[in-house]
mmCIF file as gemmi writes it, N, C-alpha and C atoms, coordinates in Angstrom:
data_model
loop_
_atom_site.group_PDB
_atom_site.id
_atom_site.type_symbol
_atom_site.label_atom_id
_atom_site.label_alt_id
_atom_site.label_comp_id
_atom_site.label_asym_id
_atom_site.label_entity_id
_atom_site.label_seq_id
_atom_site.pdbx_PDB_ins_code
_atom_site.Cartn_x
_atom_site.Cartn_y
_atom_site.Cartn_z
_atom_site.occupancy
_atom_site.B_iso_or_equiv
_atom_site.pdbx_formal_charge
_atom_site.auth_seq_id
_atom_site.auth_asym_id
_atom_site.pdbx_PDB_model_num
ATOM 1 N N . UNK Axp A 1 ? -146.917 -54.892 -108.909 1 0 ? 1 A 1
ATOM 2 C CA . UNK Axp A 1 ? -146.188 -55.986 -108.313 1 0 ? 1 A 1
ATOM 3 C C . UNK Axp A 1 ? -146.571 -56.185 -106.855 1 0 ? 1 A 1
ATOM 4 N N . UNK Axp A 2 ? -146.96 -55.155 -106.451 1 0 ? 2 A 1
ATOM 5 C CA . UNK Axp A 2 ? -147.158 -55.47 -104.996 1 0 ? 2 A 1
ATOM 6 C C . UNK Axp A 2 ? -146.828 -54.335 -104.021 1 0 ? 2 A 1
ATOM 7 N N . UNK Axp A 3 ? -146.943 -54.746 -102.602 1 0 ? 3 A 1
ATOM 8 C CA . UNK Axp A 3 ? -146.306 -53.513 -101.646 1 0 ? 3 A 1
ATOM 9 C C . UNK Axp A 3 ? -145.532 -54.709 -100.539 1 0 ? 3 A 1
ATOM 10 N N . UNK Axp A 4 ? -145.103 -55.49 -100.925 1 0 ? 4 A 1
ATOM 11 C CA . UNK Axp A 4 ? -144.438 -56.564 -99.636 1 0 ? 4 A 1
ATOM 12 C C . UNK Axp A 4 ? -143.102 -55.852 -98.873 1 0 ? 4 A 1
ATOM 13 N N . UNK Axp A 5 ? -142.021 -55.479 -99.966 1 0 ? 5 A 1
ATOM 14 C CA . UNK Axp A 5 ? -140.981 -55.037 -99.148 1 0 ? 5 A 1
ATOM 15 C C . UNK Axp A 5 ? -141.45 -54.074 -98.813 1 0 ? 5 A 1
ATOM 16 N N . UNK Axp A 6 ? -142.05 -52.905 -98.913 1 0 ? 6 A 1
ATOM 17 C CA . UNK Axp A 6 ? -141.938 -51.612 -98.31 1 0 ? 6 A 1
ATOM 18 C C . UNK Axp A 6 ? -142.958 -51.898 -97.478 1 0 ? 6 A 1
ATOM 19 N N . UNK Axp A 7 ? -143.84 -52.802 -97.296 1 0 ? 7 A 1
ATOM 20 C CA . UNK Axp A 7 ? -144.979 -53.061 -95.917 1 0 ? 7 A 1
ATOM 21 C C . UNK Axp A 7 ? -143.759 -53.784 -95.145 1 0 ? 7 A 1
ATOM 22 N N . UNK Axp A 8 ? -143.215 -54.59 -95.321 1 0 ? 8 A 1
ATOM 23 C CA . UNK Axp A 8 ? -142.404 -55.683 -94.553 1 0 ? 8 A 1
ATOM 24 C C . UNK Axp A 8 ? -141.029 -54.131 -93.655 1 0 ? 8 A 1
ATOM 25 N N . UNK Axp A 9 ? -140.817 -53.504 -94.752 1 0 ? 9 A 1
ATOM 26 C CA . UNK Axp A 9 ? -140.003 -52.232 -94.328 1 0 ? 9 A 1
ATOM 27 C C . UNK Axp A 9 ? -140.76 -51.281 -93.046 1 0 ? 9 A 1
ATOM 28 N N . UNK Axp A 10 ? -141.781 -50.887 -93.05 1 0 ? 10 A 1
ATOM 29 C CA . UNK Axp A 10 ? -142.662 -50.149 -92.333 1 0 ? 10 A 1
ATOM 30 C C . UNK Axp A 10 ? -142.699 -50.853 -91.328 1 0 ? 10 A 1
ATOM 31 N N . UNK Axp A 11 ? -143.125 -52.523 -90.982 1 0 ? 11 A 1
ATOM 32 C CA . UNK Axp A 11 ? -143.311 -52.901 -89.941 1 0 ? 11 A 1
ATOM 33 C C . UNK Axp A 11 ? -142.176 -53.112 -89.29 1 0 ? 11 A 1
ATOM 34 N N . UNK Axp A 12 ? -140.942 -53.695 -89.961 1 0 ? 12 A 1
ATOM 35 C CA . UNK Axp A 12 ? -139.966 -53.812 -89.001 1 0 ? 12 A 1
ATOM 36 C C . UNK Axp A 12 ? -139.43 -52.26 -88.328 1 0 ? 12 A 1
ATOM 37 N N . UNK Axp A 13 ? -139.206 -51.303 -89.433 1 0 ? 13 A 1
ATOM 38 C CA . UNK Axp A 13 ? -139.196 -50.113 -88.461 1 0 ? 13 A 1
ATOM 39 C C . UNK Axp A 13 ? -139.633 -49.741 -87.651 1 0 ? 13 A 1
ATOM 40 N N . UNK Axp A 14 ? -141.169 -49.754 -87.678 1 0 ? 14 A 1
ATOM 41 C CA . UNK Axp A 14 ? -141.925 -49.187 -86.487 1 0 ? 14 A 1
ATOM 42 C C . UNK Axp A 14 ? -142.029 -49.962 -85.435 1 0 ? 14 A 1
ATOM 43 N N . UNK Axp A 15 ? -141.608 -51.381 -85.561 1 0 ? 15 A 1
ATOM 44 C CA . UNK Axp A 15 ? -141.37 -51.95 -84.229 1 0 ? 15 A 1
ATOM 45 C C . UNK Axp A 15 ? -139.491 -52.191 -83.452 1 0 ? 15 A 1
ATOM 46 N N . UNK Axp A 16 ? -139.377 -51.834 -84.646 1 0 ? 16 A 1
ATOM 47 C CA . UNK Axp A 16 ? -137.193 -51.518 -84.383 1 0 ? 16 A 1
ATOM 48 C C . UNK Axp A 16 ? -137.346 -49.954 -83.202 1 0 ? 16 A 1
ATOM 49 N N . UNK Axp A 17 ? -138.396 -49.422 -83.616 1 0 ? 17 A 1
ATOM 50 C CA . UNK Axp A 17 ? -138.514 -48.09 -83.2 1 0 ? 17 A 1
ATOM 51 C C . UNK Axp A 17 ? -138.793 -47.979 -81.352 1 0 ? 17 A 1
ATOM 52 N N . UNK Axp A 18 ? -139.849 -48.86 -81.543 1 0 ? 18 A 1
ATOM 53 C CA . UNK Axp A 18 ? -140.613 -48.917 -80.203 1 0 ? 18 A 1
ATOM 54 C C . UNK Axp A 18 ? -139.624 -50.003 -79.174 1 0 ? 18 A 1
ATOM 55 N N . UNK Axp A 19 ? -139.021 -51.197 -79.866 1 0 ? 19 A 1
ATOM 56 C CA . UNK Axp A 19 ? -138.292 -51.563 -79.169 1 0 ? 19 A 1
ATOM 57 C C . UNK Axp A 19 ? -136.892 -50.949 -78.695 1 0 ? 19 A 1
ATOM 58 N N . UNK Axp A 20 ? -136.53 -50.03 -79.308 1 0 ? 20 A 1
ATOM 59 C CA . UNK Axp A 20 ? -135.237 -49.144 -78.958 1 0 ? 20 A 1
ATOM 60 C C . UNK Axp A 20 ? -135.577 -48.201 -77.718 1 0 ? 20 A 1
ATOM 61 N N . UNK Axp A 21 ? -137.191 -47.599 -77.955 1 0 ? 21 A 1
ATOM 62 C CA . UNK Axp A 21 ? -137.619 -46.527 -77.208 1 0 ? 21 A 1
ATOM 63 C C . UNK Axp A 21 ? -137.665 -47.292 -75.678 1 0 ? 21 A 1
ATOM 64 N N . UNK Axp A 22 ? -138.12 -48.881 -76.142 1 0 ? 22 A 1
ATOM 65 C CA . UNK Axp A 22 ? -138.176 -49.319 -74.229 1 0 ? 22 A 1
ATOM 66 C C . UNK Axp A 22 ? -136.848 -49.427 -74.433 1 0 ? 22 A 1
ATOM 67 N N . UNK Axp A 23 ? -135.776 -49.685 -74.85 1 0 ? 23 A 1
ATOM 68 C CA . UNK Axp A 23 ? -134.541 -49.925 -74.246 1 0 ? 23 A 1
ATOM 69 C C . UNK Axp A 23 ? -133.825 -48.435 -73.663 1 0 ? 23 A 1
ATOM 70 N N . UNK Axp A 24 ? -134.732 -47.747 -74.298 1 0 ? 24 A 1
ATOM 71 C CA . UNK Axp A 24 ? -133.68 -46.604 -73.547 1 0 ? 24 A 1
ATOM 72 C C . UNK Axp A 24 ? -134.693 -45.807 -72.035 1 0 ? 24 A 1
ATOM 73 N N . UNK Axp A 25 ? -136.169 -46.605 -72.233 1 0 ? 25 A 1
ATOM 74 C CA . UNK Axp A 25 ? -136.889 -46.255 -71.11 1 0 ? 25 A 1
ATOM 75 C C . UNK Axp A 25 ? -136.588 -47.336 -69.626 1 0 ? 25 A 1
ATOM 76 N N . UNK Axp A 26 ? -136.238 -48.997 -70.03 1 0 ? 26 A 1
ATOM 77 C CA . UNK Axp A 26 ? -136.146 -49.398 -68.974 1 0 ? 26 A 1
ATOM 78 C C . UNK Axp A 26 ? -134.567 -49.704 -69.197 1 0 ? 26 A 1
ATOM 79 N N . UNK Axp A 27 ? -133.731 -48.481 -69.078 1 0 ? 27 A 1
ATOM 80 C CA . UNK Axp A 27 ? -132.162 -48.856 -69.042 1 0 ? 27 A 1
ATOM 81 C C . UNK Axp A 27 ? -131.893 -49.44 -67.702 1 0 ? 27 A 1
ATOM 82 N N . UNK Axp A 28 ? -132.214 -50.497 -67.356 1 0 ? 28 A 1
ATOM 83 C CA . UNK Axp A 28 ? -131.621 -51.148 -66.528 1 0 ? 28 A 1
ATOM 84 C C . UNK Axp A 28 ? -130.51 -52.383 -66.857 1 0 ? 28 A 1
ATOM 85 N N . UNK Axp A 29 ? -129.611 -52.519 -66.718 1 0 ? 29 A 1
ATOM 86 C CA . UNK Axp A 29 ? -128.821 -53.797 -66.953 1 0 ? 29 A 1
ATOM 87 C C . UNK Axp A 29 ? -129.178 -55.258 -66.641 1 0 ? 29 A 1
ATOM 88 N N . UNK Axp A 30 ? -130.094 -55.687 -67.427 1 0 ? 30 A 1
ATOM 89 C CA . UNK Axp A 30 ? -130.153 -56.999 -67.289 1 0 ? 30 A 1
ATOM 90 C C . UNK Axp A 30 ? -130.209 -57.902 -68.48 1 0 ? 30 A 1
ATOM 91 N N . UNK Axp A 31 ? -130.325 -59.436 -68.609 1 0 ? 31 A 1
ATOM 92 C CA . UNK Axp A 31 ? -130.868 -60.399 -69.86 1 0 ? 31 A 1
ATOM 93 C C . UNK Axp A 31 ? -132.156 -59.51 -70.61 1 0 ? 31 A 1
ATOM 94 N N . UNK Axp A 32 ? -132.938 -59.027 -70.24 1 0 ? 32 A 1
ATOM 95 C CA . UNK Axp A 32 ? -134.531 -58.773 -70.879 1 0 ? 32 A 1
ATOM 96 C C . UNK Axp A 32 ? -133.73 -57.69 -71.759 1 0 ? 32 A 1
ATOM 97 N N . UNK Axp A 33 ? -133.136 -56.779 -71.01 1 0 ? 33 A 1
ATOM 98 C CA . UNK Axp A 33 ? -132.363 -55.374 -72.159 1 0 ? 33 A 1
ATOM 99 C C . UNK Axp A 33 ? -131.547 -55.756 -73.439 1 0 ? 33 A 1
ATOM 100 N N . UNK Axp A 34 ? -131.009 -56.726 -72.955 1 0 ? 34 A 1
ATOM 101 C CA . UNK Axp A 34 ? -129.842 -57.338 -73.803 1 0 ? 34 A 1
ATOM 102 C C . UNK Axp A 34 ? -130.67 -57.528 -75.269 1 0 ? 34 A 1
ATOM 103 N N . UNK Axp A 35 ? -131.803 -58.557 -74.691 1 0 ? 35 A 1
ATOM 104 C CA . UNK Axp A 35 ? -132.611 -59.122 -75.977 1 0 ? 35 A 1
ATOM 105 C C . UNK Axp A 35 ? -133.578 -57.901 -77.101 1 0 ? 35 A 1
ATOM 106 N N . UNK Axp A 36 ? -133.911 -57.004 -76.135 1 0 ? 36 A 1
ATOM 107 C CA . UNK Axp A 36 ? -134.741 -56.04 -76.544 1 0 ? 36 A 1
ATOM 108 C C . UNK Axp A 36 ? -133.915 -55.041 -77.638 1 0 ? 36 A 1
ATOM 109 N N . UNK Axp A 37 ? -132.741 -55.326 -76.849 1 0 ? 37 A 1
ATOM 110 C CA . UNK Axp A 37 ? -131.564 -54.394 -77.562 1 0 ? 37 A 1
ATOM 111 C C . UNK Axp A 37 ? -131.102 -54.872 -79.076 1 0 ? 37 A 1
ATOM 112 N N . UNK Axp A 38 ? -131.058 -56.206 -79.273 1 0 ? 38 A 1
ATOM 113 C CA . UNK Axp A 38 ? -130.675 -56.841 -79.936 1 0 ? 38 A 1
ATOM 114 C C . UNK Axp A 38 ? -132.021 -56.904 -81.332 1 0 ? 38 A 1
ATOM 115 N N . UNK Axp A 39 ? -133.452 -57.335 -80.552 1 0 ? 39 A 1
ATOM 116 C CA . UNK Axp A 39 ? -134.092 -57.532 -81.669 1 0 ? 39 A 1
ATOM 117 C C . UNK Axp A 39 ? -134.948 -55.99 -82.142 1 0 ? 39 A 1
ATOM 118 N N . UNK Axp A 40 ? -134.398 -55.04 -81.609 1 0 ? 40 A 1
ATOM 119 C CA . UNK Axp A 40 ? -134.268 -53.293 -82.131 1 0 ? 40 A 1
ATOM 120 C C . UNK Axp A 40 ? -133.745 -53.531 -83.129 1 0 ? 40 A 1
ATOM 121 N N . UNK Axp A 41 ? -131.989 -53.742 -82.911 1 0 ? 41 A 1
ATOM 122 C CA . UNK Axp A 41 ? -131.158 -53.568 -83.66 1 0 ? 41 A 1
ATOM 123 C C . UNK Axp A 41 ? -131.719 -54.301 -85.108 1 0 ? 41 A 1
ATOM 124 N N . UNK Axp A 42 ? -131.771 -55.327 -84.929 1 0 ? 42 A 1
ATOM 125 C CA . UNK Axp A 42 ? -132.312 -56.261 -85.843 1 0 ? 42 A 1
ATOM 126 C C . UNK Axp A 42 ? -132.991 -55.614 -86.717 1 0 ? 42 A 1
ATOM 127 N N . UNK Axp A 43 ? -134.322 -55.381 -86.339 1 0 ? 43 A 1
ATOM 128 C CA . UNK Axp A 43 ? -135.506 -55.51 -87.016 1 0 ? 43 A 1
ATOM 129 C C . UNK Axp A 43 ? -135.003 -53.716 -87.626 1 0 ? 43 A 1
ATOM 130 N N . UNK Axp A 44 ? -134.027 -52.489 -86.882 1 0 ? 44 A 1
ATOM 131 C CA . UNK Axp A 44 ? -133.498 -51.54 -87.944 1 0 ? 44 A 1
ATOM 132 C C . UNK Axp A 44 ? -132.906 -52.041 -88.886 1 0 ? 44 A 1
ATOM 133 N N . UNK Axp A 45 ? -132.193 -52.285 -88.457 1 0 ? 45 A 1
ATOM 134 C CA . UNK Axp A 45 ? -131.306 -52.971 -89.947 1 0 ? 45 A 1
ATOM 135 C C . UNK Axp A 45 ? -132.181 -53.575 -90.758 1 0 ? 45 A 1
ATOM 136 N N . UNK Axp A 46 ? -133.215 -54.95 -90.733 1 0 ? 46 A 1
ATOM 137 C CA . UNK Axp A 46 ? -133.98 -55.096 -91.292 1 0 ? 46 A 1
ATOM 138 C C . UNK Axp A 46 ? -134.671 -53.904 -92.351 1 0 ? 46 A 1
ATOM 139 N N . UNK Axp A 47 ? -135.057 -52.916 -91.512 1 0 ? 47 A 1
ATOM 140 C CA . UNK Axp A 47 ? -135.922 -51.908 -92.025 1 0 ? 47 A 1
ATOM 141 C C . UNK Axp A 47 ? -134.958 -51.115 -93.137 1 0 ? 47 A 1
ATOM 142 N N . UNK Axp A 48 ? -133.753 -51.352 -92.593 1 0 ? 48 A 1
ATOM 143 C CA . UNK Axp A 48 ? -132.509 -50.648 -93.92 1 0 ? 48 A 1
ATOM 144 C C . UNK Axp A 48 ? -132.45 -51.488 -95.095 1 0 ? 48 A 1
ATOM 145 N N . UNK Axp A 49 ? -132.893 -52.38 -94.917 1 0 ? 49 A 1
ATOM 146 C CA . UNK Axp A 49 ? -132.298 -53.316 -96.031 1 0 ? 49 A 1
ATOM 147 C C . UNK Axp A 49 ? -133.391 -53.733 -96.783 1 0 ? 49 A 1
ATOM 148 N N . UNK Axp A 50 ? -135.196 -53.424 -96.115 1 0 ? 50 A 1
ATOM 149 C CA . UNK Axp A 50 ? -136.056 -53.758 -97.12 1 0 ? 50 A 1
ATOM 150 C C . UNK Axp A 50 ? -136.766 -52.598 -97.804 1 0 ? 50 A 1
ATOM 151 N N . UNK Axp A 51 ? -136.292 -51.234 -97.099 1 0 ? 51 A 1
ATOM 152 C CA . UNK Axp A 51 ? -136.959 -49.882 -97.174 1 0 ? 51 A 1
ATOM 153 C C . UNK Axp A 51 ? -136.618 -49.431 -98.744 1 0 ? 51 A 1
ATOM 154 N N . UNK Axp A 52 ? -134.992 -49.487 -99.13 1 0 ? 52 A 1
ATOM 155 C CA . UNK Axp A 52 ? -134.67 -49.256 -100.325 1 0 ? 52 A 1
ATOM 156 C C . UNK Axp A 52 ? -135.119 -50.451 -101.443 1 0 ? 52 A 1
ATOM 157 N N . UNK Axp A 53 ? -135.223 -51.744 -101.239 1 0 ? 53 A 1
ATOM 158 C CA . UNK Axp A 53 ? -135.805 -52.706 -102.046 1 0 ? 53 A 1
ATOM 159 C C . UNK Axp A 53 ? -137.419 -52.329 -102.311 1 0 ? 53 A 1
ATOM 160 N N . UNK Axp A 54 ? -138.109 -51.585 -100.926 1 0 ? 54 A 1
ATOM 161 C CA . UNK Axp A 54 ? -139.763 -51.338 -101.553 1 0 ? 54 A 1
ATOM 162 C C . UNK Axp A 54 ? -139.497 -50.133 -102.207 1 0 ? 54 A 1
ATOM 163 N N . UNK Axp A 55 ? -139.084 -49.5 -102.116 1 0 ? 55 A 1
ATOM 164 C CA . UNK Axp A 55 ? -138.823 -48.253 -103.217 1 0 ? 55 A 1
ATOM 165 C C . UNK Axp A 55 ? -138.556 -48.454 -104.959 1 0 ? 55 A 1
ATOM 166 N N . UNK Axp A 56 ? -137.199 -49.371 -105.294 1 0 ? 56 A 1
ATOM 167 C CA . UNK Axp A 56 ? -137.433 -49.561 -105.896 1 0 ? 56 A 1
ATOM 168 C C . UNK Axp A 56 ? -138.569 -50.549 -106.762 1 0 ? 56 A 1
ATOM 169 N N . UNK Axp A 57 ? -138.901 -51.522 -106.016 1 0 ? 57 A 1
ATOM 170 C CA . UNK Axp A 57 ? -139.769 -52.595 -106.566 1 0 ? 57 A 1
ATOM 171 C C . UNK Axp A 57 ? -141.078 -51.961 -106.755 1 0 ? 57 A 1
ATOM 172 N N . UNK Axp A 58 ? -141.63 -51.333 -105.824 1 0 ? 58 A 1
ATOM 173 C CA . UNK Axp A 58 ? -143.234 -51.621 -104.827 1 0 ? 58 A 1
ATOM 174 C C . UNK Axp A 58 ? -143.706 -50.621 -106.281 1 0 ? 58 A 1
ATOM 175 N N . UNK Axp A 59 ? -144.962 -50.974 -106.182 1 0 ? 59 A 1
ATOM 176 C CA . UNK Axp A 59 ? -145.771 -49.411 -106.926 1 0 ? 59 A 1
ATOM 177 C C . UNK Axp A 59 ? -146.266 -48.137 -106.249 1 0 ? 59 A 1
ATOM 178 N N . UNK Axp A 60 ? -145.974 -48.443 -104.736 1 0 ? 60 A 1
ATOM 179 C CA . UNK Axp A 60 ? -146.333 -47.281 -103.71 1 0 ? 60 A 1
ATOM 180 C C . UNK Axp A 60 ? -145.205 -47.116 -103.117 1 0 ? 60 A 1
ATOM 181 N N . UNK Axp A 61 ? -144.292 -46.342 -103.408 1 0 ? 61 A 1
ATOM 182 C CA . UNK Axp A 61 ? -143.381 -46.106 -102.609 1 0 ? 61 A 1
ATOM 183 C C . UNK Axp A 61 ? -143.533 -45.448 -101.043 1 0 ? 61 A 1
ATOM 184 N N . UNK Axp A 62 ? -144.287 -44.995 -100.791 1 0 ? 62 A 1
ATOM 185 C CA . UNK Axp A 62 ? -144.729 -44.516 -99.583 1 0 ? 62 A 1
ATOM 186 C C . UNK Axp A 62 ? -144.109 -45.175 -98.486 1 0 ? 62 A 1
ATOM 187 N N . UNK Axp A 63 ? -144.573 -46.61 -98.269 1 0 ? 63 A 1
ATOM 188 C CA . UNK Axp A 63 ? -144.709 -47.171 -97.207 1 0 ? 63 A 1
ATOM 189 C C . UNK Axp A 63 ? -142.665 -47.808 -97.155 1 0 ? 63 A 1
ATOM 190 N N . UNK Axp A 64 ? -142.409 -47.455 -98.151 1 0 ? 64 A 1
ATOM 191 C CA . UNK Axp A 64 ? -140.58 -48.378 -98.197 1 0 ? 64 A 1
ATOM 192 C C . UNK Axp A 64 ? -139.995 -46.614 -97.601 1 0 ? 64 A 1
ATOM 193 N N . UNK Axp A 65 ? -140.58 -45.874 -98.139 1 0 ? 65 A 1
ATOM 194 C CA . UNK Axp A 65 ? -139.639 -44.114 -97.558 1 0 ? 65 A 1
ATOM 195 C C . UNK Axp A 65 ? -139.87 -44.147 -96.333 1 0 ? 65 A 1
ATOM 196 N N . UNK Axp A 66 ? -140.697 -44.354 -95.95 1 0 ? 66 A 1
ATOM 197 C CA . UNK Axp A 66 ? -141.861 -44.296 -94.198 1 0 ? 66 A 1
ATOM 198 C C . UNK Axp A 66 ? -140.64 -45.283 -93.437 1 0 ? 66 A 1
ATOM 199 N N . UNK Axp A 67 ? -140.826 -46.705 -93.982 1 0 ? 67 A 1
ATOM 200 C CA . UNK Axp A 67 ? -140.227 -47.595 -93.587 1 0 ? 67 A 1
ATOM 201 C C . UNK Axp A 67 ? -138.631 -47.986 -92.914 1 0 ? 67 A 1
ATOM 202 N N . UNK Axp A 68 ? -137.973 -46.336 -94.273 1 0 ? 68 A 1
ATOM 203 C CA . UNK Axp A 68 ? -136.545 -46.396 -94.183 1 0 ? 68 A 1
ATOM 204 C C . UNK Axp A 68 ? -136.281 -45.362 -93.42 1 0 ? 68 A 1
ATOM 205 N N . UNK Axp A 69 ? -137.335 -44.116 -93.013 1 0 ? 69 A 1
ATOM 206 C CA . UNK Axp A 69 ? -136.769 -43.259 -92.116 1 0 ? 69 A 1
ATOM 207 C C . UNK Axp A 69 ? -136.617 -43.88 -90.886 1 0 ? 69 A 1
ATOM 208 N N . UNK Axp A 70 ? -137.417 -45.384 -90.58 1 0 ? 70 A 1
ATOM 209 C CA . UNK Axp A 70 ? -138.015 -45.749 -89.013 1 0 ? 70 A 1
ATOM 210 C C . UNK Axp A 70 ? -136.951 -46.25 -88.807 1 0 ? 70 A 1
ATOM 211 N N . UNK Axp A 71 ? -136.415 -46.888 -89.546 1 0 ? 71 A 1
ATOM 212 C CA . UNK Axp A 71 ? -135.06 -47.829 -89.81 1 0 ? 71 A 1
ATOM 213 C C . UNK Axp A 71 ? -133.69 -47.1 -89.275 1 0 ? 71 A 1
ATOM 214 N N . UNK Axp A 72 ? -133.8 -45.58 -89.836 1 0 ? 72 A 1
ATOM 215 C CA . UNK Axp A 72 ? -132.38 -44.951 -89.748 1 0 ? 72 A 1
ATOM 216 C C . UNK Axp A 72 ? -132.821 -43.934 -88.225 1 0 ? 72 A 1
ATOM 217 N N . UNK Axp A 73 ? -134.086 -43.776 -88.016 1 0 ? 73 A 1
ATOM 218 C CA . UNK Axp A 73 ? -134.249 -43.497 -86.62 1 0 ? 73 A 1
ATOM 219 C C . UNK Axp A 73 ? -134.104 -44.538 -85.505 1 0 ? 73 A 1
ATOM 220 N N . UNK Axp A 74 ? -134.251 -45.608 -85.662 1 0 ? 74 A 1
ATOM 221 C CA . UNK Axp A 74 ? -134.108 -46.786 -84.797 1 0 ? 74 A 1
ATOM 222 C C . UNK Axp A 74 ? -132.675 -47.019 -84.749 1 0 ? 74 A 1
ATOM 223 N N . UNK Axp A 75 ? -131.472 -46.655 -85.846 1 0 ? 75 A 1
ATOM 224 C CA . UNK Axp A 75 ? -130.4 -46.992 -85.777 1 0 ? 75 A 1
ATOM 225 C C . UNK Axp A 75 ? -130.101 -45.51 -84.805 1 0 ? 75 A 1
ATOM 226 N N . UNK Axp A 76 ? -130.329 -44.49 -85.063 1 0 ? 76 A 1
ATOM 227 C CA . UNK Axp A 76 ? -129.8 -43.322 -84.302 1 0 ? 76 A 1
ATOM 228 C C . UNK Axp A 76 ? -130.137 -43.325 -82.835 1 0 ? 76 A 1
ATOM 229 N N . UNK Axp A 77 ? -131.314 -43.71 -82.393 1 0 ? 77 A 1
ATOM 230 C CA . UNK Axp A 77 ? -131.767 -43.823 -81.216 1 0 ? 77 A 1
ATOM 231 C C . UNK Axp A 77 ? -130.352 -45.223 -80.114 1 0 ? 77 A 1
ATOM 232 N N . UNK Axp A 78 ? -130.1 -46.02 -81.231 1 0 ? 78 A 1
ATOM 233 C CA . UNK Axp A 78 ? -129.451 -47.148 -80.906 1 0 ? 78 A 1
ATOM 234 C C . UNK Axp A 78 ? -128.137 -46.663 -80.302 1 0 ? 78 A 1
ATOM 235 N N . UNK Axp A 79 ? -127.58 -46.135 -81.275 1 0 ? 79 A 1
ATOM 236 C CA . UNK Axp A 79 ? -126.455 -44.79 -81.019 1 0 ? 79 A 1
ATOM 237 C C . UNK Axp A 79 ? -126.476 -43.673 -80.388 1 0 ? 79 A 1
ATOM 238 N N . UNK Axp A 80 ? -127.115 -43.417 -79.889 1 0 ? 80 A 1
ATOM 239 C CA . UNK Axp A 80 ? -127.186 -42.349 -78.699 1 0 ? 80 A 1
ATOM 240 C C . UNK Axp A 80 ? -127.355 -43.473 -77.36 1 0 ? 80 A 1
ATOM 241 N N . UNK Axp A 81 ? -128.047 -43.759 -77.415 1 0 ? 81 A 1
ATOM 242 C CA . UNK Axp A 81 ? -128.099 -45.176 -76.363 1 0 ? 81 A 1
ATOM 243 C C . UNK Axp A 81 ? -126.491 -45.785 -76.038 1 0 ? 81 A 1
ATOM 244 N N . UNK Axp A 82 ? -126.12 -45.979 -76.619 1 0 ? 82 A 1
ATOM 245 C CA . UNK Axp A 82 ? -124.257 -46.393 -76.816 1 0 ? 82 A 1
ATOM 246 C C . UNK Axp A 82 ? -123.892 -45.474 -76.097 1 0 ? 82 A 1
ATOM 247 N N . UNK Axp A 83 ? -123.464 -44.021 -76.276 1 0 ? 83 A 1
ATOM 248 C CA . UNK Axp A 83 ? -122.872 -43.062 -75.975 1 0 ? 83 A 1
ATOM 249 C C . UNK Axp A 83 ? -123.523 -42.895 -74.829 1 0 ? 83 A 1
């Protein structure tokens, strides 16, 4: 069938990932954080919600498991960031 959700899973994680990592590198309070913060959040959640769909669908599960750890690390990073 394909590898779409669990590629589509991988990429939004690994960039949910990197955008969380600058939010917690340039913690400064401004508009630019806000947005960075926001399309993290996003694109984890994203990565939650397509990681288990490439698993079941995909014929390579690889890239939807890969996809969903980046996802639930991007949400944890998000949450420590909070606190």
């Amino acid at each position: 069938m394909g590898n779409g959700f669990g590629i589509s899973a991988l990429i939004f994680g690994i960039v949910g990932c990197i955008f969380c990592g600058l939010l917690v590198y340039y913690s400064i309070r401004n508009t630019m954080t806000f947005y960075i913060q926001m399309l993290g959040i996003i694109l984890g959640i994203s990565s939650l919600i397509f990681g288990p769909i490439g698993i079941a669908k995909d014929d390579s599960k690889a890239p939807g498991i890969v996809g969903l750890i980046f996802g639930i690390i991007t949400i944890i990073i998000y949450v420590l960031y909070l606190l």
